[in-house]
C-alpha positions as CSV (number, residue, x, y, z in Angstrom):
1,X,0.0,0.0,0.0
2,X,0.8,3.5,-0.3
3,X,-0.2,6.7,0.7
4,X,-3.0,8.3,-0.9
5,X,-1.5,11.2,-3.4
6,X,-3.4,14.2,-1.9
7,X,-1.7,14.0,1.5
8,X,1.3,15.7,2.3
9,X,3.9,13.9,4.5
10,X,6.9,14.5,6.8
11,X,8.7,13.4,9.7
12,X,10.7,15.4,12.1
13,X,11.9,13.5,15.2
14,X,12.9,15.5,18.3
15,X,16.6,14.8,18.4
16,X,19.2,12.9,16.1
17,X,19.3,9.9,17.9
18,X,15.5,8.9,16.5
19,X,17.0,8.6,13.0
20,X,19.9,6.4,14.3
21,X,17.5,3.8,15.9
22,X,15.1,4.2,13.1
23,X,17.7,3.4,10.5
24,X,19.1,0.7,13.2
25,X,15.4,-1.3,12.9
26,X,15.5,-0.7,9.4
27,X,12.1,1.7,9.7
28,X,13.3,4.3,8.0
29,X,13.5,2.5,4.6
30,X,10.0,1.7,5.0
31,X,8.8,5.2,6.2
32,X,10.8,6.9,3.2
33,X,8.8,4.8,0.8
34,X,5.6,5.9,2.1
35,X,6.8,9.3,2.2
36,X,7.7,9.8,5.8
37,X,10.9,11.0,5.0
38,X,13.0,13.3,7.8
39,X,13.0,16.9,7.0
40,X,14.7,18.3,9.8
41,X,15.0,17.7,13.8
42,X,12.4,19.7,16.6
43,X,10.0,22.4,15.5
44,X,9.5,22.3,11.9
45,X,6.3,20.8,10.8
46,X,4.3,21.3,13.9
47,X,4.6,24.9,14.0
48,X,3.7,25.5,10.8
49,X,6.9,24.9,8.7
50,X,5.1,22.3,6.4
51,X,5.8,23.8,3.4
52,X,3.2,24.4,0.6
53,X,0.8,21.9,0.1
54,X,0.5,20.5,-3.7
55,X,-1.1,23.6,-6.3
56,X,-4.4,21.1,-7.0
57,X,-4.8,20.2,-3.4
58,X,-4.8,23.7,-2.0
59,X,-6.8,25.1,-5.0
60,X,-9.6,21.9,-4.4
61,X,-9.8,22.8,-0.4
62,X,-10.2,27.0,-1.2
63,X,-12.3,26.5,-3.9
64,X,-15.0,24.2,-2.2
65,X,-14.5,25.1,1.5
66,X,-13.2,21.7,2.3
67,X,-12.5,21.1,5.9
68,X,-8.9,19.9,5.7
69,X,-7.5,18.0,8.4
70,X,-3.8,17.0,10.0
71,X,-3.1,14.2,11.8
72,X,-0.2,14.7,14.3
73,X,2.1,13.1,16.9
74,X,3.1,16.8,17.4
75,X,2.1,18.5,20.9
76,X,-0.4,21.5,19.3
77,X,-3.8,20.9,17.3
78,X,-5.0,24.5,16.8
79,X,-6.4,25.4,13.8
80,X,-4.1,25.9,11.3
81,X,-1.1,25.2,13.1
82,X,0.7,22.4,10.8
83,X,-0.3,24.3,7.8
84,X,-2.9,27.8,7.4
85,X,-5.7,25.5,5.0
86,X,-5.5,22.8,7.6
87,X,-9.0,23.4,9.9
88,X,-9.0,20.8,11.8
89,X,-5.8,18.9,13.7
90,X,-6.1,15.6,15.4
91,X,-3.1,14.2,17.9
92,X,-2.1,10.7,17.5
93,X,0.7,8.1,17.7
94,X,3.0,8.0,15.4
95,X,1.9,4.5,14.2
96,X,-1.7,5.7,14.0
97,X,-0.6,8.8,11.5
98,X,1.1,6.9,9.7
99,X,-2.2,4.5,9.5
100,X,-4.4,7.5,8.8
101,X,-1.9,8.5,5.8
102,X,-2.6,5.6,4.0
103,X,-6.3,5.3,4.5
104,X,-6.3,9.2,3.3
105,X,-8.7,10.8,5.7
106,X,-9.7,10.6,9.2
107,X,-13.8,9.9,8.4
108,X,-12.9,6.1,8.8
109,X,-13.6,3.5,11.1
110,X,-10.3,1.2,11.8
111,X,-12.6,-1.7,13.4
112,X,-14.7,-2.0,10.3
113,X,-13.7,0.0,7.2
114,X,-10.0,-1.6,5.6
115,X,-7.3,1.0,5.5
116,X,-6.5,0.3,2.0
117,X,-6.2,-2.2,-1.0
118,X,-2.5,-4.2,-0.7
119,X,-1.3,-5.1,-4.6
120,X,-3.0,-8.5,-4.9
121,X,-6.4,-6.3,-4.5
122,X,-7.1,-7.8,-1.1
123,X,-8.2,-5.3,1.6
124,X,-6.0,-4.7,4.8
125,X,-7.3,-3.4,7.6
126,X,-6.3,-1.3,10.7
127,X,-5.7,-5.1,12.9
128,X,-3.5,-6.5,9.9
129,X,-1.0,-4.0,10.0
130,X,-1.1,-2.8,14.0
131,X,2.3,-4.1,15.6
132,X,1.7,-6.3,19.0
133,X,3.5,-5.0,22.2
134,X,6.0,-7.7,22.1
135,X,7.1,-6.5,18.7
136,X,7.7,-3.0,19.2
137,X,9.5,-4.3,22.9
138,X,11.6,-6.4,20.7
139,X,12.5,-3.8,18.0
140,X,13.0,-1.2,21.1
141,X,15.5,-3.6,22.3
142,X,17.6,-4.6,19.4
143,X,17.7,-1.1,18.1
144,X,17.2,2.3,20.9
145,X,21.2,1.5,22.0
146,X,22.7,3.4,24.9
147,X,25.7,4.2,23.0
148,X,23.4,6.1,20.4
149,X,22.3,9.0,23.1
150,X,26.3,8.7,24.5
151,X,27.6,9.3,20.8
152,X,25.2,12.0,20.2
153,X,25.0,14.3,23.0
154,X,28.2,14.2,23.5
155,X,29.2,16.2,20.1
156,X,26.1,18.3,20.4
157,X,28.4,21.1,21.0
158,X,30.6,20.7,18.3
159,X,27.8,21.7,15.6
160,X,28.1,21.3,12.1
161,X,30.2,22.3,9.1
162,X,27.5,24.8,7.9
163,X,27.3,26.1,11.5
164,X,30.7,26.6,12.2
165,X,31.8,28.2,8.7
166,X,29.4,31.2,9.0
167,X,31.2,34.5,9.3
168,X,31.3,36.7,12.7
169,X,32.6,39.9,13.7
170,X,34.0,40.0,17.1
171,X,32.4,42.6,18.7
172,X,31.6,43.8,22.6
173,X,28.0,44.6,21.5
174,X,26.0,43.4,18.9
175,X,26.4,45.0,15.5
176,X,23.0,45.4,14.7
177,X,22.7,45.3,10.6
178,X,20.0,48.0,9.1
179,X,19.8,45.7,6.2
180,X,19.0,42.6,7.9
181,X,15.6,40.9,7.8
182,X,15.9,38.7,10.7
183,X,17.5,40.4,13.4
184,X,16.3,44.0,13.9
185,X,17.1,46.8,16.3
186,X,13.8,46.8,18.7
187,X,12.1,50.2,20.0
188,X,11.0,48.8,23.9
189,X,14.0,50.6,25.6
190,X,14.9,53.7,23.0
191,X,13.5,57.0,25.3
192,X,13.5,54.4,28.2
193,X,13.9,56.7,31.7
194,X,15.2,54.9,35.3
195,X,11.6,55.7,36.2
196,X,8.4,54.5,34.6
197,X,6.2,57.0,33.1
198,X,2.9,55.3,34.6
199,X,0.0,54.6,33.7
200,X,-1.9,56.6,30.7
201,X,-5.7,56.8,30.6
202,X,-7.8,55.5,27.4
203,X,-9.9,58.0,26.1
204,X,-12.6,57.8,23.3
205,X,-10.8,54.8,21.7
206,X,-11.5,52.9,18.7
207,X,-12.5,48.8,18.6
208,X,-9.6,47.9,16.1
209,X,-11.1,43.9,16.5
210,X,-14.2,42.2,17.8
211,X,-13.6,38.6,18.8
212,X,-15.5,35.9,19.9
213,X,-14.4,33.3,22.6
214,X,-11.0,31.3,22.2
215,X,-8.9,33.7,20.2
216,X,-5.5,31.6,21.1
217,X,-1.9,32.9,20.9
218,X,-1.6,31.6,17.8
219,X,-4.4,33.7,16.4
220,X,-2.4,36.6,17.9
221,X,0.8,36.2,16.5
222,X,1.1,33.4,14.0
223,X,4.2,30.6,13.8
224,X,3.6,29.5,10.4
225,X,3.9,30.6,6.9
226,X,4.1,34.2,6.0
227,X,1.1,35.0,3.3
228,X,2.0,36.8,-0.3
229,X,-0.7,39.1,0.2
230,X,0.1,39.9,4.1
231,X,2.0,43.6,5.0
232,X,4.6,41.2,6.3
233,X,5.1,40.2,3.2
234,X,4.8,43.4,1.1
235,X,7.7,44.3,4.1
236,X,10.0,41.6,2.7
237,X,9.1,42.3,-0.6
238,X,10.2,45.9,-0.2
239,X,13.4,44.6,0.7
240,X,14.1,42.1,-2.4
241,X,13.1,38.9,-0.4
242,X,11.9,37.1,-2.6
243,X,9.0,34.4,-1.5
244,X,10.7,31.4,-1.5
245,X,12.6,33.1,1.2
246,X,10.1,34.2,3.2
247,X,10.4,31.8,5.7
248,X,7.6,31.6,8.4
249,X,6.9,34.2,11.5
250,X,8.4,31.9,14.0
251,X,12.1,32.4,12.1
252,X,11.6,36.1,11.7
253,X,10.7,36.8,15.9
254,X,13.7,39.0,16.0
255,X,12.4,41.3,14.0
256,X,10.0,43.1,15.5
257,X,8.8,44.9,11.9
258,X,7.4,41.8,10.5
259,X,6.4,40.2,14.2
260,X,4.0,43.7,14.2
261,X,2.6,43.4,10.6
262,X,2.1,39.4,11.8
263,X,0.1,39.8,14.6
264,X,-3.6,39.2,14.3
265,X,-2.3,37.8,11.1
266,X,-3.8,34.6,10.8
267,X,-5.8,33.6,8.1
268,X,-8.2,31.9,9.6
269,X,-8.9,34.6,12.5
270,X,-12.8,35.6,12.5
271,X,-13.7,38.9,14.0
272,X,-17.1,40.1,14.2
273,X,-16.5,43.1,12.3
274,X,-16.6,41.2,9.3
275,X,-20.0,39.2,9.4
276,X,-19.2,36.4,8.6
277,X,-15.7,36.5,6.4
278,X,-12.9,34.9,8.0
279,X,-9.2,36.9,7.4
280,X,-7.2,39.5,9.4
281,X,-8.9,42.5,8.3
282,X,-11.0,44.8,10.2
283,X,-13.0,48.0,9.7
284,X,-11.5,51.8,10.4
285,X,-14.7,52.9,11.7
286,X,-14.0,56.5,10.8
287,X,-13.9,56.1,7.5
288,X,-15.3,52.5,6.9
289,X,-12.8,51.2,4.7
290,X,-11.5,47.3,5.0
291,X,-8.2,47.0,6.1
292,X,-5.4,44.3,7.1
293,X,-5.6,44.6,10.6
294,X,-2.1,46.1,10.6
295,X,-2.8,48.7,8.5
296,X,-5.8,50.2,10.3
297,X,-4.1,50.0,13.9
298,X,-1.1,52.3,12.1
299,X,-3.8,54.1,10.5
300,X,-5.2,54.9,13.9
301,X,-2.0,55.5,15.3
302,X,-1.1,58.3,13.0
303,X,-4.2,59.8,13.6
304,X,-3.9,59.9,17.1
305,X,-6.8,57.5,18.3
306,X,-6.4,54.7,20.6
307,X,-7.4,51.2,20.0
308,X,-8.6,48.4,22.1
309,X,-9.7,44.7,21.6
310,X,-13.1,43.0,22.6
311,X,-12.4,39.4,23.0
312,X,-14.4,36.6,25.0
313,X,-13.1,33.4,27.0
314,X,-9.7,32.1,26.6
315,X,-8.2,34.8,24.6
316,X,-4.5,34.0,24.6
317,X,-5.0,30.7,25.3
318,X,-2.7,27.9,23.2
319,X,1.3,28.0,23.7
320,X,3.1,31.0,25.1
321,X,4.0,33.2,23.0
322,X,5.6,36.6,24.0
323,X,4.7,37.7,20.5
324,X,1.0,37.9,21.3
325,X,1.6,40.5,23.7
326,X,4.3,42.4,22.4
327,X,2.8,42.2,18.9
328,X,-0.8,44.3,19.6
329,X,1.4,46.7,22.3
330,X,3.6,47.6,18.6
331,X,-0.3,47.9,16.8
332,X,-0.8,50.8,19.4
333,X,-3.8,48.6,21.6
C-alpha cells in the first residue's frame, strides 16, 4: 500500500538519535517509501513549517471550503497550526498517522472500514498491520542502543560544518545590521527613563477587532507561513526577499517589523466586524474602509486615536508566546 496522493507527508523527530535507531530497525526504509521522509529535527512541521501543500490540493480545499485535516504526533492541534488550509488537527501516535496517511482521511472507522487495497487487491485493515506489544519491545530492544544517546549528545556542542563556517565579527555589543531581515534593532527601551512613566488613561478609543471566545496565541501572532498578500510580506518584498525566502513568523521573531505586521495575522482569524468572512482585516470605523488589521491599527495610530480589543473566554489561550503581547502593544492597543 501507499499513501493516498493528496496527503502531504513529513517526519521530524525531536533529536538525532531517532534517526539512528530508526535506521538501526530498518524503519526508516519503510517510512521513506511511504513518504515519511525526515526533514529536519524539533519544531518544523508542527509549527507550521510544512511547506506548501500540492497547487491542485490547496486550490480543491479554497475553492470548495473543504475542511482539511492533520493528523499529528506533534504536541499542538490548533487550527491551522501544521499548515494555514489545515482546519482541523487531530493528535495521535506515530503508528496511527502513519495508519491515517494511508487510509487518506480521518472519516474512517479502523474496526470496520480496511485502510487500504494491498497489490493483490485484497483489503487490509487497521488489525493487519497494527504491531503487537512484544514487537515493538523487541525492535525497542535490538535497536534504541545506549551508545546512540552517548555518541550523540556528546558532540552536540561541536555543531556542524554549515554552522561553524558562518562568518562573525567580534564585537563587545551586537552589530546590529540595518539591512537585515531577521535580526532588527527593537524600539522597547529607546526613550526608556530609570523611572516608569505610569499609567496613561484611554480615552474615546477605537474597537480595532471584535472577537469571539478562544482567540488563542496563535491567532495573535502566528508561527507559520508568512502570506503573499500579508504587509509582512509586502515588508520583505520591499526589501528584495523574494517568497521562497520568506520563511515563516516563527524564524523572523527577532524582527519586531514583520512580528507587528504578523500579529492578528492569521488567516483563519474571524472577527465580528466582518460578518461572517474569515481573514485578518477589520474595519476603520472613521472612514469604513477594510483594512489588514495592521494597516488600520497604524492608520489609527497616525491619527492619534487609541485602540482596544473586545475578545471573549480564553483569549490568549494555546502555547506562550511573548509575541501575542508584544505584537498588539507595537499595533498601538
Amino acid at each position: 500500500m501507499l499513501v493516498k496522493p493528496w496527503i502531504k507527508t513529513s517526519l521530524a523527530p525531536g533529536s538525532g538519535v531517532v534517526k539512528k535507531y530508526l535506521d538501526k530497525s530498518g524503519l526508516q526504509k519503510y517510512l521513506n517509501q511511504l513518504g515519511f521522509n525526515i526533514v529536519g529535527y524539533g519544531c518544523t512541521t508542527c509549527i507550521g513549517n510544512s511547506g506548501d501543500l500540492d497547487e491542485s490540493v490547496a486550490a480543491a480545499i479554497t475553492d470548495n471550503d473543504v475542511v482539511a485535516a492533520a493528523v499529528l504526533s506533534g504536541n499542538r492541534n490548533f487550527e491551522g497550526r501544521v499548515h494555514a488550509l489545515t482546519r482541523a488537527n487531530y493528535l495521535a501516535s506515530p503508528p496511527l498517522v502513519v495508519a491515517y496517511a494511508l487510509a487518506g482521511t480521518v472519516n474512517i472507522d479502523f474496526e470496520k472500514e480496511p485502510v487500504g487495497i494491498s497489490k493483490d487487491g485484497k483489503e487490509v485493515y487497521f488489525r493487519d498491520i497494527w504491531p503487537t506489544t512484544d514487537e515493538i519491545a523487541e525492535v525497542v530492544k535490538a535497536s534504541v542502543l545506549p551508545d546512540m544517546f552517548k555518541g550523540t549528545y556528546e558532540a552536540i556542542t561541536k555543531g556542524n560544518p554549515m554552522w561553524n563556517e558562518l562568518p562573525v565579527s567580534a564585537s563587545t555589543l551586537y552589530p546590529w545590521d540595518p539591512k537585515s531581515t531577521y535580526i532588527h534593532e527593537p524600539p522597547y527601551f529607546k526613550d526608556m527613563t530609570m523611572t516608569p512613566p505610569g499609567a496613561r488613561p484611554v480615552k474615546d478609543a477605537y474597537c480595532l477587532l471584535n472577537f469571539g471566545d478562544s482567540i488563542t496565541t496563535d491567532h495573535i501572532s502566528p508561527a507559520g507561513s508568512i502570506h503573499p498578500d500579508s504587509p509582512a510580506a509586502k515588508y520583505l518584498k520591499e526589501r528584495n526577499v523574494e517568497r521562497k525566502d520568506f520563511n515563516s513568523y516563527g524564524s523572523r521573531r527577532g524582527n519586531d517589523e514583520i512580528m507587528a505586521r504578523g500579529t492578528f495575522a492569521n488567516i483563519r482569524i474571524v472577527n465580528k466586524f466582518l460578518k461572517g468572512e474569515v481573514g485578518p482585516q477589520t474595519i476603520h470605523v472613521p472612514s469604513g474602509e477594510k483594512l489588514a488589521v495592521f494597516d488600520a491599527a497604524m492608520k489609527y495610530k497616525n491619527e492619534g486615536h487609541d485602540t482596544i480589543i473586545l475578545a471573549g473566554a480564553e483569549y490568549g489561550s494555546g502555547s506562550s508566546r511573548d509575541w501575542a503581547a508584544k505584537g498588539p502593544m507595537l499595533q498601538g492597543v
